[in-house]
C-alpha atoms as one frame of an Amber mdcrd trajectory, in Angstrom:
protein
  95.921 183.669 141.349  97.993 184.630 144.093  95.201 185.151 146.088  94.116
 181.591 145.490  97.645 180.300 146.558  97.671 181.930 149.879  94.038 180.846
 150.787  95.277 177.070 149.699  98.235 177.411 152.084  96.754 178.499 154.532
  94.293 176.157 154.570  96.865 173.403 154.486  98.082 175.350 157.612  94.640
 174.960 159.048  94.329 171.203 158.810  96.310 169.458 161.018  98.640 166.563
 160.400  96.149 164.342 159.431  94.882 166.714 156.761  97.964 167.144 155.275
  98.487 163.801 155.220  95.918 163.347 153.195  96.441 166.407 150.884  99.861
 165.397 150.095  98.713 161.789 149.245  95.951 162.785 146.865  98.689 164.756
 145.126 100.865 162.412 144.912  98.439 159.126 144.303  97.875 160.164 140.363
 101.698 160.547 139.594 102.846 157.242 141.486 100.304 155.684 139.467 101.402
 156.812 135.985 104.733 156.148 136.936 104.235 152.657 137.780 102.452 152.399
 134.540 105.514 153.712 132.665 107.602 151.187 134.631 105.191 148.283 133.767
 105.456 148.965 129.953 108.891 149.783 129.872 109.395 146.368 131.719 107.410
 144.692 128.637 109.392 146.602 126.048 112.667 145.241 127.624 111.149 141.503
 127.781 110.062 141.935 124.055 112.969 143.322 123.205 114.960 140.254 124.428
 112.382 137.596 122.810 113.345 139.633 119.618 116.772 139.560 119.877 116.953
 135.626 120.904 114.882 134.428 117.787 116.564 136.585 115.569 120.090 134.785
 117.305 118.121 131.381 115.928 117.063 132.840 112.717 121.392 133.834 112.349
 122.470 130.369 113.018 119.655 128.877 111.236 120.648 130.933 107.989 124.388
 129.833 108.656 123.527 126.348 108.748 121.506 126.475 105.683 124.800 128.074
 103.878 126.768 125.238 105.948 124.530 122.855 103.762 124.269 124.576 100.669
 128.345 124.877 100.315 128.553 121.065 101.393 126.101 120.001  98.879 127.870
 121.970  95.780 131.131 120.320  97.332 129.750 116.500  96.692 127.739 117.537
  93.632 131.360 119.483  92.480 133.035 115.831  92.998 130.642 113.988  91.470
 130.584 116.250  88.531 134.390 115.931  88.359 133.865 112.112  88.512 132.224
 112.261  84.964 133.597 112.642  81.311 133.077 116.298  80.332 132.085 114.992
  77.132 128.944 112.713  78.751 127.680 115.646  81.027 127.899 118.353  78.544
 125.708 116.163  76.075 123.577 114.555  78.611 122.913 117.833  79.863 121.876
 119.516  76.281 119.569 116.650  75.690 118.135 116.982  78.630 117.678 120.920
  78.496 116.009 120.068  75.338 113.391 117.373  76.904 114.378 114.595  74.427
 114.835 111.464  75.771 116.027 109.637  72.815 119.078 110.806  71.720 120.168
 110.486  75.663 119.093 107.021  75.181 121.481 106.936  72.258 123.895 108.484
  74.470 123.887 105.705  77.040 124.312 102.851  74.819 126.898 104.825  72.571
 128.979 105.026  76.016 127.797 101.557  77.537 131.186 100.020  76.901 133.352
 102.576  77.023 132.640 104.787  79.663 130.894 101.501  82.162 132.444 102.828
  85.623 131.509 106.424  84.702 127.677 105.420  84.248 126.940 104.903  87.657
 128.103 108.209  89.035 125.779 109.545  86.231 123.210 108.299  88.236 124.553
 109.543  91.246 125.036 113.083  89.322 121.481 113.228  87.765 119.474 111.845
  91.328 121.138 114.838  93.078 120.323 117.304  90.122 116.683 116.032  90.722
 116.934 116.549  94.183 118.589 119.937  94.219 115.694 120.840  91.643 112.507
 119.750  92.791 111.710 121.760  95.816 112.240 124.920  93.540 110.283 126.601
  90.783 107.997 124.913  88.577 110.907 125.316  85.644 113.216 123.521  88.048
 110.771 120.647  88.817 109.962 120.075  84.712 114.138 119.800  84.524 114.277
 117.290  87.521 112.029 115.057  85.636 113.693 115.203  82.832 116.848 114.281
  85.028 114.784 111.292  85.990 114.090 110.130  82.415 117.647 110.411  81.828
 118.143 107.953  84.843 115.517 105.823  83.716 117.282 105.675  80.349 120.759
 104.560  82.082 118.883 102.089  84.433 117.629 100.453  81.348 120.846 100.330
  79.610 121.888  98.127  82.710 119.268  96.024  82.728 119.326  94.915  79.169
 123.160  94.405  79.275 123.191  90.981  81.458 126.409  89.522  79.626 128.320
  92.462  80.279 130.586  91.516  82.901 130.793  94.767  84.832 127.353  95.513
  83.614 125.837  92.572  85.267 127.540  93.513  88.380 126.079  96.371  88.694
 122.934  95.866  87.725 121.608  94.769  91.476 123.296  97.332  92.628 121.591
  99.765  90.427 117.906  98.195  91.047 118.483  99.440  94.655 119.599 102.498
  94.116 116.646 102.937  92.019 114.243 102.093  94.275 116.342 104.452  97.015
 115.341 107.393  95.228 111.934 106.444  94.178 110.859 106.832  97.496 113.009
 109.458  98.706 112.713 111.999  95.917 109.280 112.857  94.975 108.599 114.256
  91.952 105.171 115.036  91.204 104.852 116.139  87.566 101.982 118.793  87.013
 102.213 119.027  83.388 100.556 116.289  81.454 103.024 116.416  79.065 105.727
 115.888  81.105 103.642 112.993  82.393 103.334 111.680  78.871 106.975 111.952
  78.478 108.309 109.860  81.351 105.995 106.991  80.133 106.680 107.083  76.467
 107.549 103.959  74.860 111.279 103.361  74.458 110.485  99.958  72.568 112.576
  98.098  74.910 109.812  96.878  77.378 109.975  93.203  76.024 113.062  92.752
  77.098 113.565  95.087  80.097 110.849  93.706  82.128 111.436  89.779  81.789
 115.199  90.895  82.727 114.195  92.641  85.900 111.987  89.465  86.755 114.734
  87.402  86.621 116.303  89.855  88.942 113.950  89.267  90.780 113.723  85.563
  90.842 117.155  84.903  91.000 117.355  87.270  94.643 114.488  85.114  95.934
 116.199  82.232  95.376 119.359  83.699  96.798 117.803  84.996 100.146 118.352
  88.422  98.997 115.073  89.510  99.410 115.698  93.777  99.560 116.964  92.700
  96.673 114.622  91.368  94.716 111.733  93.714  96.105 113.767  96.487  94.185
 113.467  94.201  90.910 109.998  93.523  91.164 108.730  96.950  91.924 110.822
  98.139  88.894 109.565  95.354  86.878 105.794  96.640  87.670 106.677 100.335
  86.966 108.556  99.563  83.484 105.029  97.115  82.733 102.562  99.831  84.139
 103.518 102.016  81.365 101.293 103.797  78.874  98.338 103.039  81.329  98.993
  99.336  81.224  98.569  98.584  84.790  96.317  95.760  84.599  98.593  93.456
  82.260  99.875  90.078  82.935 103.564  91.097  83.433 102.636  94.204  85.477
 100.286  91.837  88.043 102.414  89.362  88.453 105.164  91.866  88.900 102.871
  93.084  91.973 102.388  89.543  92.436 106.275  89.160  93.168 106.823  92.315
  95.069 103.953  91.086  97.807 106.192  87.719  98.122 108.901  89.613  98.485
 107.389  91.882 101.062 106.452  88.556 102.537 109.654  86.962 102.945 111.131
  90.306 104.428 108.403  89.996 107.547 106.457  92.709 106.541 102.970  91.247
 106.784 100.150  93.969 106.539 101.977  95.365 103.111 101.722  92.064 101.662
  98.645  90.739 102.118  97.512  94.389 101.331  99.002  94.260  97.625  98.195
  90.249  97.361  94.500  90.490  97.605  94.228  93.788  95.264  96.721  92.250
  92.702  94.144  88.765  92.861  90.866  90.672  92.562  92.633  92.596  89.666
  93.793  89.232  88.312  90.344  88.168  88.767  88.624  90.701  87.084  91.095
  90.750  84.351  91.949  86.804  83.428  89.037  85.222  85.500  88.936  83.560
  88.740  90.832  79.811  87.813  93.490  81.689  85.585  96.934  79.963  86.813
  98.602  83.503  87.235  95.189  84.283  89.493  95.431  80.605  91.542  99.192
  81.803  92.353  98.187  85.113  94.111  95.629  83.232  95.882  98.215  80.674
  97.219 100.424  83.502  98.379  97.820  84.819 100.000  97.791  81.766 102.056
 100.827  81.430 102.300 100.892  84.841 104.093  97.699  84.356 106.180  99.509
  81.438 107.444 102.215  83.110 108.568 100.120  86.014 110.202  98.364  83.106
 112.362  95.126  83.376 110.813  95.072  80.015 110.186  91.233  79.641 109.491
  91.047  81.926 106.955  94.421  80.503 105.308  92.997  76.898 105.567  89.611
  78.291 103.496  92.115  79.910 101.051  94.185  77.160 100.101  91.383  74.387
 100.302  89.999  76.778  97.121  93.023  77.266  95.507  93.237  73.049  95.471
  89.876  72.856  94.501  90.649  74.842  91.251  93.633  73.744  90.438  92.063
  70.297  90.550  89.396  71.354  88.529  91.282  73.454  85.532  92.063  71.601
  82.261  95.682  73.197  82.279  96.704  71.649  85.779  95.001  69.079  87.848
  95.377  66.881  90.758  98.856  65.958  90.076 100.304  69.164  88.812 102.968
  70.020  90.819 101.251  73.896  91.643  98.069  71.754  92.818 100.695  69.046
  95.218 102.189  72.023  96.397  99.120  73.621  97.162  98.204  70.095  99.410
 101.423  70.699 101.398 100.737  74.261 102.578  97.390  72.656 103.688  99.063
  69.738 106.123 101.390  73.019 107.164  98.456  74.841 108.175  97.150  71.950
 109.775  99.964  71.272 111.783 100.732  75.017 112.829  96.889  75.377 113.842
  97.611  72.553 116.248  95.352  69.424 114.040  98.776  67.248 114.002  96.465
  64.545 113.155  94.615  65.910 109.838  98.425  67.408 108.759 100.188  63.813
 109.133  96.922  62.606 106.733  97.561  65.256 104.442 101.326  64.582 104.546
 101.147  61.421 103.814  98.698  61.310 100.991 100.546  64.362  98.858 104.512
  62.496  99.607 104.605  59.593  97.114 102.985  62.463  94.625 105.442  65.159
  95.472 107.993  61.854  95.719 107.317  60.663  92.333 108.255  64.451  90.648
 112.025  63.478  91.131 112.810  66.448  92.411 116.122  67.258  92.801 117.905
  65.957  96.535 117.725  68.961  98.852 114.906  70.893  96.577 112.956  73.083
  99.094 109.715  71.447  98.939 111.708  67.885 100.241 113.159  69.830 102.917
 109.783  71.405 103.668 107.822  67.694 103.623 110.896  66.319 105.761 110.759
  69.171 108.265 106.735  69.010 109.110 107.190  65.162 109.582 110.187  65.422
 112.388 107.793  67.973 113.762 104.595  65.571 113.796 106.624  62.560 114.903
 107.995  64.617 117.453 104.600  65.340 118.628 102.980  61.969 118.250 106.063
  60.503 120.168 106.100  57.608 117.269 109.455  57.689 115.066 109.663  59.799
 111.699 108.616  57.629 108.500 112.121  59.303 107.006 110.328  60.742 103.910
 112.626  61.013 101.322 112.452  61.262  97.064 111.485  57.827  95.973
């Protein structure tokens, strides 16, 4: 070994400078590399090391958000609680717990009267129960819907209580609400059962749905429309029970909730539920049924005001054609005179000023001779499209008026 040494060093002596240039630096080539190998993955190490430590810093304040949220939301649901008679919650609450609907029912009448401010922060209490539930287990999302029958039972109670003073105030109010959480709470039961449950019968249909109609009409007639979109879709989900879907009340319901949707500007939705509420009218009562003739006429009504004034023209030519024709109605029924006046309105927005004033002028002394009340909507409407034809035709307005 020593031997070997000495021979290497003196051959290194032998070489020259050039030699041992290049001795030393095919030594030393092998160990810079590995080094710079160690300094390349300890360079990663450090980067992942950071990359760690930054998303578990977002991970920290995500999880102390989430507790910022979950103490705020016991906080309001802690107030709202406290707004409530202990009595109502503890037996609301065991009723509930049991899945019986009735005796909460019972419940809500029982304290109708007497406990009338409290009932609307029950609905307040049980839509955030529902909400804090249904993301959870399956358990948790069985209890949120019986929460929601609960609700159902106290919107209900509202709506069949019209002469109660503070009742009837709310009841609007309450229709909203409803509709709020309809579409920003989604339960989705998975248990037929619990399906079967929401639906069941309550016996108070009959009255709750005609109620919620008038709700409905009443809004329209108000200019409330939000308002009465609420009322009609409640109307339809009270009269789709227990499969019923295709009933009269339940269509025209649909019916109501696409003029609704009209009158609030929102076009595509409309005519979208119009046309599948009149083919299911169709199917269901026939083709010239009055409650069938009415979705048609909205439909033109809507086309109308989409601009499609071709196929609204078509529509409501139809809808005059069978109103003319059924036994029930006729040419001077005032849904078939009506029906004339949308057509000189399309006429007259499509640009044919001439074929509206003809129109106009053979459906006033009919529409005239109704004695409709001064100011009724259909008077203003006929007055309005003449000013706008005379203005047109440069010739003076024949002053229509209720003869």
């Amino acid at each position: 070994m020593i031997d070997w040494t000495i021979a290497v060093l003196e051959g290194y002596r032998d070489m020259g400078n050039t030699g041992q240039v290049a001795f030393v630096a095919t030594i030393l080539a092998p160990l810079l590399a590995v080094y710079g190998i160690m300094r390349l993955l300890a360079r990663r190490g450090y980067e992942t090391s950071q990359a760690m430590e930054a998303k578990l810093k977002i991970a920290r304040n995500d999880a102390a958000n989430l507790e910022k949220d979950k103490t705020a939301l016991e906080r309001e649901n802690a107030i709202l609680s406290a707004r409530l008679p202990e009595a109502f919650i503890e037996r609301l609450d065991a009723h509930i717990a049991q899945g019986n609907e009735d005796p909460a029912t019972r419940d809500v009448y029982e304290l109708l009267g007497e406990f009338g401010p409290a009932l609307t922060a029950a609905f307040d209490h049980l839509a955030r129960e529902e909400a804090k539930n249904v993301a959870t287990t399956e358990d948790a999302r069985a209890q949120a819907m019986f929460y929601r029958l609960a609700r159902d039972n106290a919107r209900i109670a509202l709506a069949l209580t019209p002469d109660h003073a503070e009742m009837a105030g709310l009841e609007e109010e309450l229709a909203v609400a409803t509709a709020a959480a309809e579409q920003g709470l989604k339960v989705i039961p998975t248990d037929d059962a619990i399906r079967e449950l929401r639906w069941k019968s309550r016996g108070d249909q009959e009255r709750s749905v005609p109620v919620l109609l008038a709700v409905w009409d009443r809004n329209r007639k108000r200019g409330t429309y939000h308002l009465a979109l609420a009322a009609a879709k409640e109307a339809r989900r009270l009269a789709s029970r227990g499969g019923a879907e295709l009933c009269r009340d339940a269509l025209f319901a649909a019916h109501a909730m696409a003029d609704s949707q009209l009158r609030l500007g929102a076009y595509g939705a409309s005519l979208s539920l119009a046309e599948a509420t009149a083919q299911q009218q169709t199917n269901a009562f026939g083709a010239g049924d009055p409650n069938t003739l009415s979705t048609r006429y909205l439909i033109a009504n809507i086309l109308t005001q989409k601009g499609d004034y071709d196929a609204a023209l078509l529509e409501a030519k139809a809808v005059r054609s069978a109103r003319e024709a059924h036994p029930d109605v006729g040419p001077s029924h005032p849904h078939t005179l009506r029906t004339i006046l949308l057509i000189a309105e399309i006429h007259h927005a499509s640009g044919d000023d001439a074929l509206a004033r003809i129109v106009l002028d053979e459906v006033h002394p009919k529409i005239a001779a109704l004695d409709l009340a001064e100011g009724h909507n259909w008077l203003t409407t006929m007055n309005a499209l003449d000013a706008a034809l005379a203005a047109g035709s440069g010739q003076p307005e024949k002053g229509l008026r209720n003869r």
